[in-house]
C-alpha positions as CSV (number, residue, x, y, z in Angstrom):
1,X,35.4,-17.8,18.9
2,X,37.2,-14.2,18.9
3,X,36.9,-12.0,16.1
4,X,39.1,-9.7,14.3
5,X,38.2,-6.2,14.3
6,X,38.5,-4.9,11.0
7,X,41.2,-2.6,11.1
8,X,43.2,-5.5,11.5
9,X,41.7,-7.3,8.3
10,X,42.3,-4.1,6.2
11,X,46.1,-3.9,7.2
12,X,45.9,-7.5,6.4
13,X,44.9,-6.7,3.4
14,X,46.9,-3.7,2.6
15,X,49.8,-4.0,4.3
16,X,51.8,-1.0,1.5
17,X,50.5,2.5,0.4
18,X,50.3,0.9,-3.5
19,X,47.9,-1.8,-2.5
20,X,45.4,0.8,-1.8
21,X,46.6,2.7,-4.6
22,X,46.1,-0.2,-7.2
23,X,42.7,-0.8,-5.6
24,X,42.2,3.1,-6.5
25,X,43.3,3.1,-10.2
26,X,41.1,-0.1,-11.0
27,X,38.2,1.8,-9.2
28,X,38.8,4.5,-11.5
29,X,39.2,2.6,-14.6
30,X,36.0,0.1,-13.7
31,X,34.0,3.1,-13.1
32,X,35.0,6.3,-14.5
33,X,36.0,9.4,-12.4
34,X,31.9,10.7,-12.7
35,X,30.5,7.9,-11.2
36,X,32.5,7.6,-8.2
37,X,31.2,10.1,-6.1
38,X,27.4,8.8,-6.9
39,X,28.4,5.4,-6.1
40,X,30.5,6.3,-2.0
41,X,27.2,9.1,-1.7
42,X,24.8,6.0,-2.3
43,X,26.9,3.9,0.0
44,X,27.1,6.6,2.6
45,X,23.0,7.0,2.3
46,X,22.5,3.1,2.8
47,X,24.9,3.0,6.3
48,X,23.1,5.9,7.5
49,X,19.5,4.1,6.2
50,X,21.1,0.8,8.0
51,X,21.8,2.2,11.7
52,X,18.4,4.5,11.8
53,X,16.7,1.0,11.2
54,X,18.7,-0.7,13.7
55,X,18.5,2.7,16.2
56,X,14.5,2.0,16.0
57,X,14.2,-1.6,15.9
58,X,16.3,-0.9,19.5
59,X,13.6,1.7,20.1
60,X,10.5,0.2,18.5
61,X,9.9,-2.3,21.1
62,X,9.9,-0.1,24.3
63,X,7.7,3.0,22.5
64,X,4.9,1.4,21.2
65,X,4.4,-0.2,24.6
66,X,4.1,3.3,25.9
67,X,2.5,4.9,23.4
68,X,-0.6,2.8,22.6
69,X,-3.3,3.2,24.8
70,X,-5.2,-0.1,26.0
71,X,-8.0,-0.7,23.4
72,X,-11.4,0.2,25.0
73,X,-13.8,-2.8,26.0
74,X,-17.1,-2.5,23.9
75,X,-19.9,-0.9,26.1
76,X,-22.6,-3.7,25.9
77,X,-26.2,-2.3,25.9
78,X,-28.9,-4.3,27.5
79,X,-31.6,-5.6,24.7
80,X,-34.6,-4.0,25.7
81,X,-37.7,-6.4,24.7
82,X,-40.6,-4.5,24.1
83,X,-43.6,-7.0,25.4
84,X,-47.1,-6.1,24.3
């Protein structure tokens, strides 16, 4: 199964300069022009939370191998019996 990369999709899509337009003006209307900017910064904060998760679940793995020491084995002290 191939997929389409999604540049492809988007021209798909919109394939004329007042498609994107139109998706613009209802944006605007929907949300007012003060809430925009809050709404594309929250987006941009989540992608950037989203690839730092997936940079150290790629990383997690390999580092905590590393960086653990082996857990010491217990010292055992002889029981000393005390015979009278």
């Amino acid at each position: 199964m191939e997929f389409t990369p999604l540049h492809h999709v988007a021209l798909l899509i919109f394939d004329s300069p007042m498609d994107i337009g139109l998706v613009v003006l209802i944006a605007l209307i929907l949300f007012g022009g003060k809430k925009i900017p809050e709404l594309m910064r929250g987006l941009g904060q989540g992608i950037r939370e989203f690839k730092t998760g997936m940079r150290e679940d790629l990383q997690t793995p390999t580092q905590t191998a590393q960086a653990q020491p082996p857990a010491a084995a217990p010292t055992a002290t002889p029981a000393t019996e005390e015979k009278k």
